[in-house]
FINU-241877 format. One record per atom (N, C-alpha, C): residue in three letters; atom name; residue number from 0; x, y, z. Coordinates in nm, 2 decimals. Example, Ala and Ser with C-alpha at 12.3 -4.5 7.8 and 13.67 -1.06 7.14 Angstrom:
BEGIN
Ala_N_0_1.32_-0.57_0.78
Ala_CA_0_1.23_-0.45_0.78
Ala_C_0_1.32_-0.33_0.78
Ser_N_1_1.28_-0.22_0.71
Ser_CA_1_1.37_-0.11_0.71
Ser_C_1_1.29_0.00_0.79
% end
This chain:
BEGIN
Unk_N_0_1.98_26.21_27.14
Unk_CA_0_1.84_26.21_27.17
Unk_C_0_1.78_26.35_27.13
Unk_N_1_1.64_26.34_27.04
Unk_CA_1_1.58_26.47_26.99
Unk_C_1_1.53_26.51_27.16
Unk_N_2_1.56_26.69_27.09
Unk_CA_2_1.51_26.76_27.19
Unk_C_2_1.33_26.77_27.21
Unk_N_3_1.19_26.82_27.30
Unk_CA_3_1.12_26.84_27.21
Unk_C_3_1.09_26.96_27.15
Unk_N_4_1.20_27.06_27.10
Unk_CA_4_1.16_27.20_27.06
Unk_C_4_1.24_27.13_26.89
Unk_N_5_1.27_27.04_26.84
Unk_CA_5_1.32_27.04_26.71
Unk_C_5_1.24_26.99_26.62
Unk_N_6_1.23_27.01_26.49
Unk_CA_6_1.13_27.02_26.42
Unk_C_6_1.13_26.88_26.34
Unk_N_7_1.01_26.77_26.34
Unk_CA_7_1.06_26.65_26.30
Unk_C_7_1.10_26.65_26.14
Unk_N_8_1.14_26.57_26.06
Unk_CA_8_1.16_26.57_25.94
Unk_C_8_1.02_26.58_25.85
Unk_N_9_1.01_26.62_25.75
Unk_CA_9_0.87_26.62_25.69
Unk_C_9_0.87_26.63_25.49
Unk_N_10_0.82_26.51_25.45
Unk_CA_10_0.85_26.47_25.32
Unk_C_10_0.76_26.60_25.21
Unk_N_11_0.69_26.68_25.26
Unk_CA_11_0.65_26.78_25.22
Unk_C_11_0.69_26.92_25.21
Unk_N_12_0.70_26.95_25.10
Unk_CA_12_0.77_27.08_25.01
Unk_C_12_0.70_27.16_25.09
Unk_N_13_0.75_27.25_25.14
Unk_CA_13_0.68_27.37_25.12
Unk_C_13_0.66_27.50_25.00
Unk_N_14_0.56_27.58_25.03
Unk_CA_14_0.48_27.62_24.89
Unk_C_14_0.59_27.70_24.86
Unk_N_15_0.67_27.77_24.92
Unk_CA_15_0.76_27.84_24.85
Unk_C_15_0.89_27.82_24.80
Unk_N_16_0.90_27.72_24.87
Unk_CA_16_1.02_27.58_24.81
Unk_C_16_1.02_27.57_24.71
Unk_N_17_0.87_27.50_24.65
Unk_CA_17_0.83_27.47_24.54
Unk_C_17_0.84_27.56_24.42
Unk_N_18_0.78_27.72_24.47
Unk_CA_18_0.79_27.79_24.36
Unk_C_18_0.92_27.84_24.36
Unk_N_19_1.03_27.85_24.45
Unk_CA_19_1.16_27.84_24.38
Unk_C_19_1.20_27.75_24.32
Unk_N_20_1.18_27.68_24.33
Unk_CA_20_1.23_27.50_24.24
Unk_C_20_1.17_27.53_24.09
Unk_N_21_1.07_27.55_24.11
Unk_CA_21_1.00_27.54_23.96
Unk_C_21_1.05_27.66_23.87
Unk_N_22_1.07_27.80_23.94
Unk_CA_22_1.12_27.91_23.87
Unk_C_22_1.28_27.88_23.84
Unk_N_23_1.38_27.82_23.92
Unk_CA_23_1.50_27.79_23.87
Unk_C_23_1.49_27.67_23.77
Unk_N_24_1.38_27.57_23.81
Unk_CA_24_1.39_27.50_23.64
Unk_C_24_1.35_27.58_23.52
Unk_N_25_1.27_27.64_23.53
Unk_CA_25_1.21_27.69_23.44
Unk_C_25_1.33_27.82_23.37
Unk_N_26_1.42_27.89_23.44
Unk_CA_26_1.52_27.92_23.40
Unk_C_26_1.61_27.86_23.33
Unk_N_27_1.63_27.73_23.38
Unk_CA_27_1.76_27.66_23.32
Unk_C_27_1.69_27.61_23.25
Unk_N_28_1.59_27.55_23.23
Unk_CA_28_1.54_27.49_23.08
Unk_C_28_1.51_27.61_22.95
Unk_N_29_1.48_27.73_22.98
Unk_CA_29_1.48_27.87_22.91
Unk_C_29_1.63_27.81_22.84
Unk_N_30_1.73_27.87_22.94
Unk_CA_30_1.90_27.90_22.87
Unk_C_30_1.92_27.80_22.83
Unk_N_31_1.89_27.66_22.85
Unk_CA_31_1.96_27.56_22.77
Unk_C_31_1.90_27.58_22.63
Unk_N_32_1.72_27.60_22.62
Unk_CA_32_1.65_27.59_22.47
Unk_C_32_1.72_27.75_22.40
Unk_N_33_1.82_27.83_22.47
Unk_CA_33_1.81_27.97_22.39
Unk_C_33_1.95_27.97_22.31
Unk_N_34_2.02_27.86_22.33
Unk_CA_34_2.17_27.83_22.24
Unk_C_34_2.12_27.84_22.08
Unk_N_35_2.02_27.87_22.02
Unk_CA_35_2.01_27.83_21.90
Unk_C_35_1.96_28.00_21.84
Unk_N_36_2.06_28.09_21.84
Unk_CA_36_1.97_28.24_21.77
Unk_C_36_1.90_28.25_21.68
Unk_N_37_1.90_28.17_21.57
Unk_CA_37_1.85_28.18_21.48
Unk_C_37_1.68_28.10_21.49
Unk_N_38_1.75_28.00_21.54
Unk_CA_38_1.55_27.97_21.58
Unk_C_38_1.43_27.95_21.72
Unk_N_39_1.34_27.94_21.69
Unk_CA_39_1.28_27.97_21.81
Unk_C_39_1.24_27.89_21.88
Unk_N_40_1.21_27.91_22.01
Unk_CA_40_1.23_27.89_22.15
Unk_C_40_1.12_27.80_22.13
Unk_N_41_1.14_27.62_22.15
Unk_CA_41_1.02_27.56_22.14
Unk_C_41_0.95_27.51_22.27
Unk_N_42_0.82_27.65_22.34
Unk_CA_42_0.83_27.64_22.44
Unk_C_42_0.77_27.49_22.50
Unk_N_43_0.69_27.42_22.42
Unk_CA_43_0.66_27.26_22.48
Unk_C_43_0.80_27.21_22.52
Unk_N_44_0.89_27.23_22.43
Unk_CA_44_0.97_27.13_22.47
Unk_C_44_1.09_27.23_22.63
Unk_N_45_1.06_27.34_22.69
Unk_CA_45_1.07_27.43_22.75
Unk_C_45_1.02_27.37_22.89
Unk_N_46_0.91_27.36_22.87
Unk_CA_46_0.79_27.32_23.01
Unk_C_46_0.85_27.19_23.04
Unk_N_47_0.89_27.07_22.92
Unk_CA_47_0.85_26.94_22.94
Unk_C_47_1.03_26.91_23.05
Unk_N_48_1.08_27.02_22.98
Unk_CA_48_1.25_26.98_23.04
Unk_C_48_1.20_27.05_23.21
Unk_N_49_1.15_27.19_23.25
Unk_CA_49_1.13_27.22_23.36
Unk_C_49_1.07_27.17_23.43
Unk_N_50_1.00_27.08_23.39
Unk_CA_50_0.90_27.00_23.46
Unk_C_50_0.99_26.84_23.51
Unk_N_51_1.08_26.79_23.39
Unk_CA_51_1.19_26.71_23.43
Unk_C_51_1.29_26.69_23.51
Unk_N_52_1.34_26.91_23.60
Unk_CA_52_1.41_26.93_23.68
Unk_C_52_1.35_26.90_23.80
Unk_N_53_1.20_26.95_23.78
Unk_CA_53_1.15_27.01_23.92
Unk_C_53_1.12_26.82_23.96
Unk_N_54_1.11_26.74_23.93
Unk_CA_54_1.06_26.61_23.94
Unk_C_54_1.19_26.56_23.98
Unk_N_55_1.32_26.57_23.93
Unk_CA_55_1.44_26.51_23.94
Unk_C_55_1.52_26.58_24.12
Unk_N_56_1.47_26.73_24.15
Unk_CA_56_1.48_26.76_24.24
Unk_C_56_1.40_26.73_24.39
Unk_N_57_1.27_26.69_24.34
Unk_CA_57_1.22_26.67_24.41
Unk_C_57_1.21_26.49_24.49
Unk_N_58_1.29_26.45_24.44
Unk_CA_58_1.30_26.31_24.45
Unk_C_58_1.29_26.19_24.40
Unk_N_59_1.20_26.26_24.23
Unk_CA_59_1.17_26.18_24.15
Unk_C_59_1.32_26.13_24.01
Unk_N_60_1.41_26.00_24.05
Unk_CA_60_1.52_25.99_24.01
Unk_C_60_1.46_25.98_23.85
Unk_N_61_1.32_25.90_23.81
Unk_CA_61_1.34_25.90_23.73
Unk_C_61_1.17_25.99_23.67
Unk_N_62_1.24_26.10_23.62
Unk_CA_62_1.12_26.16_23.56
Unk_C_62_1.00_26.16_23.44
% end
């Protein structure tokens, strides 16, 4: 039996949840696009993968 001092479940991110989620995508999509030295970093395709994490993280199976 819940106590009433426990906090109910809640499907909502909080704001700084969020902005760590989006900064660790946005890292790992950086390192994965930076395997190539010689050419450069195509950052559309940068955003479109970080954006793929933070949706996949957030619940979204299919992004």
């Amino acid at each position: 039996m819940a106590s009433d001092n426990e906090i109910e479940p809640n499907d909502e991110w909080d704001e700084e949840v969020m902005l760590d989620l989006r900064r660790f995508a946005m890292e790992q999509a950086l390192t994965a696009h930076m395997h190539k030295r010689d050419a450069q970093v195509d950052l559309a395709a940068v955003f479109r993968d970080a954006d793929r994490i933070v949706n996949y993280c957030a619940g979204h199976m299919n992004p």
